[in-house]
N, C-alpha and C positions, 0 to 999 in steps of 0.2 A: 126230576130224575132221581133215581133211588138203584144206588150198587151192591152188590156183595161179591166176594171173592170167598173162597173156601177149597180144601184141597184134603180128598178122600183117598185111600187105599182101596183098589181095585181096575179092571179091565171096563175100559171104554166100551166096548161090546156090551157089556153089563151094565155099567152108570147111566148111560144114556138114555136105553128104553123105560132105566126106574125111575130117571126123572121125567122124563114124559109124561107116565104115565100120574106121576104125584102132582104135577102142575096140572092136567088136567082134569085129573080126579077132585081134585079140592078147589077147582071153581067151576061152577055150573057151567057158565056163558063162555070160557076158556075155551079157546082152538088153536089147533098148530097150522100156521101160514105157510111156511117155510123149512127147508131141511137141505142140508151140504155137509157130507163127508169125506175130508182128506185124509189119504193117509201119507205118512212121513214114516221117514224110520224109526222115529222115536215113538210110532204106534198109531198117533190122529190125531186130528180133530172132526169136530162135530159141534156142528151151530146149529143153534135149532129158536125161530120166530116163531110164538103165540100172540094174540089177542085176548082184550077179554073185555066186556061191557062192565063200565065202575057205574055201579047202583048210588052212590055217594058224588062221583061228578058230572053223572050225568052225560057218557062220554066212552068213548075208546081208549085200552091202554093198550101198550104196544110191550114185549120182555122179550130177548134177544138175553139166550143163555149161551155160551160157548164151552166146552170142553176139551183138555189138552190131555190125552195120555204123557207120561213122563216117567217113563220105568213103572212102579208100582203102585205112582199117585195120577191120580187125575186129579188135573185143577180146573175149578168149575169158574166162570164169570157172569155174575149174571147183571143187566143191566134192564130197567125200565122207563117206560118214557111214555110223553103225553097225557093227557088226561087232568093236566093244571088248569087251573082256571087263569086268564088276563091276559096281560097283551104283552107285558112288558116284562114281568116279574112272574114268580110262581107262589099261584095260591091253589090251596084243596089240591094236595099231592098225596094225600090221602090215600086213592085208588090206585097210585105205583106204589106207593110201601104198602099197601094189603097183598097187591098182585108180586110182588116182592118174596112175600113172607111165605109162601104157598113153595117156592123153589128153596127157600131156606129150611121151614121145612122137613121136605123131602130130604134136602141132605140130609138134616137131622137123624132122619128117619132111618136112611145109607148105616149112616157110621151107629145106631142103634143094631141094628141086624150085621152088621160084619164089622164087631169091633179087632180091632189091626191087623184089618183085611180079610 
C-alpha cells in the first residue's frame, strides 16, 4: 500500500474533474470504477475508485483518492493497494507507487497552473 496526502488551493468542482482527468491521462490501462459526491456545509467531498493493469506485477491495482473542500483548500488523500506479490508480506509494490505517482503528479501539475489559488 502506497499514501499521499496533499492540500491545494481551490474549488472541489474544479480539483476533482483535474484530477481525473490526470490519473487517467497518464496511464494507459487506468479506469474510473467508482464515484460519490457529498456535500457538507463545508463544501464536499468526493471519492473517486480507478484501476489500472501493473505491467511490472503483473496484476491489478486498485487507488481510492478522496477529496475534502475546507474553505479554500482542498485536501486530496490518495491511497493505493493490491498489486503485491506473496501471501504474507509485501513484495513488488512497485505498481502501487507508480500508479501513486500518476495522482501526485497531477497535483503537481494543480499548484503549477494556479499558484495560490
Amino acid at each position: 500500500m502506497a499514501t499521499t496526502t496533499r492540500t491545494v488551493v481551490g474549488q472541489l468542482s474544479e480539483v476533482v474533474p483535474f484530477l481525473e482527468a490526470g490519473v487517467l491521462g497518464r496511464s494507459h490501462s487506468a479506469s474510473a470504477e467508482a464515484a460519490v459526491d457529498l456535500e457538507t456545509y463545508a463544501g464536499g467531498i468526493a471519492v473517486r475508485g480507478y484501476e489500472r493493469f501493473s505491467m511490472m506485477g503483473n496484476n491489478r491495482v486498485g487507488m481510492s483518492v478522496t477529496a475534502i473542500q475546507d474553505g479554500p483548500h482542498v485536501h486530496i488523500v490518495g491511497v493505493t493497494l493490491g498489486g503485491s506479490q506473496a501471501m504474507f508480506l509485501k513484495l513488488n509494490t512497485i505498481g502501487e507507487e507508480e500508479f501513486l505517482a500518476t495522482l501526485n503528479s497531477t497535483i503537481s501539475q494543480w499548484e503549477e497552473e494556479h499558484p495560490g489559488g
